[in-house]
Every structure is written in C-alpha cells, then in structure tokens.
C-alpha positions as CSV (number, residue, x, y, z in Angstrom):
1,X,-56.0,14.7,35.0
2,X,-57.9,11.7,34.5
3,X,-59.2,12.7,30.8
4,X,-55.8,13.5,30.3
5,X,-54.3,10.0,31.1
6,X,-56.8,8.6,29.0
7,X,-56.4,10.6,25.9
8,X,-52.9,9.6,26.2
9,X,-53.5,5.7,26.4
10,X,-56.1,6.1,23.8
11,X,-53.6,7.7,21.3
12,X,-51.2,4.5,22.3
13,X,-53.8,2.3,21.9
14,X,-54.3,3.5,18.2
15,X,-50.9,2.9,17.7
16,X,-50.8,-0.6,19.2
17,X,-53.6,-1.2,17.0
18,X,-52.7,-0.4,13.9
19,X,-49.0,-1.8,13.9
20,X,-50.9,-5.1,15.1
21,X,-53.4,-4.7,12.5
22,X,-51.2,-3.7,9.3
23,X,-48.2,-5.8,10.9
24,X,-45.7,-2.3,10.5
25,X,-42.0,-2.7,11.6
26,X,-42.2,-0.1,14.0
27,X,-43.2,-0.3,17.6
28,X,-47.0,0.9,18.1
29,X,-46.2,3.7,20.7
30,X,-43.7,5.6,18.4
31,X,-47.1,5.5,15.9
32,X,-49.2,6.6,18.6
33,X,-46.9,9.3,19.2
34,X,-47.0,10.2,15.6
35,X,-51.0,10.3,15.8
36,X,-51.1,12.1,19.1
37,X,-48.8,15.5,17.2
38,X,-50.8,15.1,14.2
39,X,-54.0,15.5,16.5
40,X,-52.2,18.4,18.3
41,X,-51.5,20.4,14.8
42,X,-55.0,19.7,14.1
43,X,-56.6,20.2,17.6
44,X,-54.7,23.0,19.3
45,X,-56.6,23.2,22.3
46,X,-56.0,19.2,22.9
47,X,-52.3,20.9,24.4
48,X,-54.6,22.4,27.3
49,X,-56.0,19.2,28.3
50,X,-52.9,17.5,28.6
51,X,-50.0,20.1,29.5
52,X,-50.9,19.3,33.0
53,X,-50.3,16.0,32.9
54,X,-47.3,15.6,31.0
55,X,-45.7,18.8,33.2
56,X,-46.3,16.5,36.3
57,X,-44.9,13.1,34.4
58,X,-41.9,15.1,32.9
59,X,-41.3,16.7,36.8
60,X,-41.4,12.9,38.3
61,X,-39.6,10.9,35.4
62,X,-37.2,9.4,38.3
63,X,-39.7,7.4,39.7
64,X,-39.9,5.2,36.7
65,X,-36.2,4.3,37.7
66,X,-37.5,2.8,40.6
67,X,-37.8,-0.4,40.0
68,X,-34.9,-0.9,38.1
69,X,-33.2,0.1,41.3
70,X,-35.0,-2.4,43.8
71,X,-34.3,-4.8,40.9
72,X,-30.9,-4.7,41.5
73,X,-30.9,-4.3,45.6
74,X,-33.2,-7.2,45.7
75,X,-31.1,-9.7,43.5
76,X,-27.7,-7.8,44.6
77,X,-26.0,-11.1,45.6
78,X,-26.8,-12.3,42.0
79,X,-24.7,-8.9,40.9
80,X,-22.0,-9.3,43.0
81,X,-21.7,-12.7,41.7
82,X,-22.0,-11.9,37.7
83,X,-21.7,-8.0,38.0
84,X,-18.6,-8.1,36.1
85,X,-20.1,-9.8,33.2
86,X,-23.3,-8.5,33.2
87,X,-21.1,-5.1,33.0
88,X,-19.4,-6.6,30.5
89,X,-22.0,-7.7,28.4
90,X,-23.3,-4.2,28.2
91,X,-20.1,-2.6,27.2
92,X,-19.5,-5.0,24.5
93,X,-23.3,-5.4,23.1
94,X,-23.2,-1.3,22.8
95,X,-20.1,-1.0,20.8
96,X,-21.4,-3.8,18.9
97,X,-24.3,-2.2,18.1
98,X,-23.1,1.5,17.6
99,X,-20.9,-0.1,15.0
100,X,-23.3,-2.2,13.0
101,X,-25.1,0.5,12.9
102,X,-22.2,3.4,11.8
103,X,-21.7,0.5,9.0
104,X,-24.8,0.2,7.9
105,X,-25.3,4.2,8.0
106,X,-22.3,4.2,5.7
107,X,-23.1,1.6,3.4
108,X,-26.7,3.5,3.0
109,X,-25.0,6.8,2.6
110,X,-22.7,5.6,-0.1
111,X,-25.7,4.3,-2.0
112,X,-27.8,7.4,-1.8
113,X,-24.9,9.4,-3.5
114,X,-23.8,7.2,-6.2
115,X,-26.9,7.9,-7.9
116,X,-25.6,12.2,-7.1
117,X,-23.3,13.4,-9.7
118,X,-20.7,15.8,-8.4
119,X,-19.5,18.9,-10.3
C-alpha cells in the first residue's frame, strides 16, 4: 500500500510541478490526475498496484469530513452566534455563482453558433 500512496503523490507532484513551472490556470492535482489516466492507458498493470488503495480511500471517504465536523463543534459558540449569516453567505455566494456561470455558459454558447449556419 505504501508504493501505492506514493505513486499517487508522485503523479500529484508532477502536476504541482508543471502548473508551477509553466504558470497554467488550472490547479496542479486536476493535471496530475490527467497524467496519472494517461499513465494508466499506457501502463495497464499500474491499475493493480493501486486498486487497493484507492478501494480502501473510496470505502473511508467520511473520514475526511472529520475535521470539518470538529471544526464546527469546537468553535460552535462562534456558529450559534453568526450561524445565520454564515448560512446565509453560502446560500447567496452559490446562486451567485451558478448564475455567473449559466451567463457566461450562455454568452459562450451564443458565440460558438453564430459562426454555425442553420438550414
């Protein structure tokens, strides 16, 4: 399980690297996730060395909720006193964001098919 772990890092760490190193826009795990499949299609049996692993991660994905948990048990006076807002917050910064984002969606959409003719 060990060599497992670390061929996971490793495949983060090339993706930390090269978004650091070519300065991309998009966050280095995604591109380490991207190298990791494209050394899976290319190195089939690297899915034996690491099925383990990511069964046993997959099967105990709750834990990583923890914290977030005791976070808010630990500092629950500090929710009880700006629980609403912080509630609040969320709700709005959400819709905010699912509707910049429709908008933006729309305005790309639009562009793509003014260059389409339609019969």
């Amino acid at each position: 399980m060990i060599l497992a772990l670390l061929i996971l890092i490793f495949f983060q760490l090339m993706g930390e690297g090269t978004v650091r190193l070519l300065n991309l826009f998009i966050p280095g795990p995604v591109l380490g996730m991207v190298y990791f499949f494209i050394a899976l299609l290319l190195f089939p049996q690297l899915k034996e060395k690491v099925e383990s692993l990511s069964r046993f991660m997959n099967k105990h994905l709750a834990l990583f909720f923890v914290p977030a948990g005791v976070g808010i048990i630990e500092y629950f006076d500090l929710f009880t006193k700006f629980g609403v807002a912080m509630v609040l917050t969320l709700v709005i910064s959400t819709t905010i964001t699912l509707a910049v984002t429709a908008w933006f969606f729309n305005i790309l959409l639009h562009g793509k098919n003014k260059g389409q003719t339609h019969d």
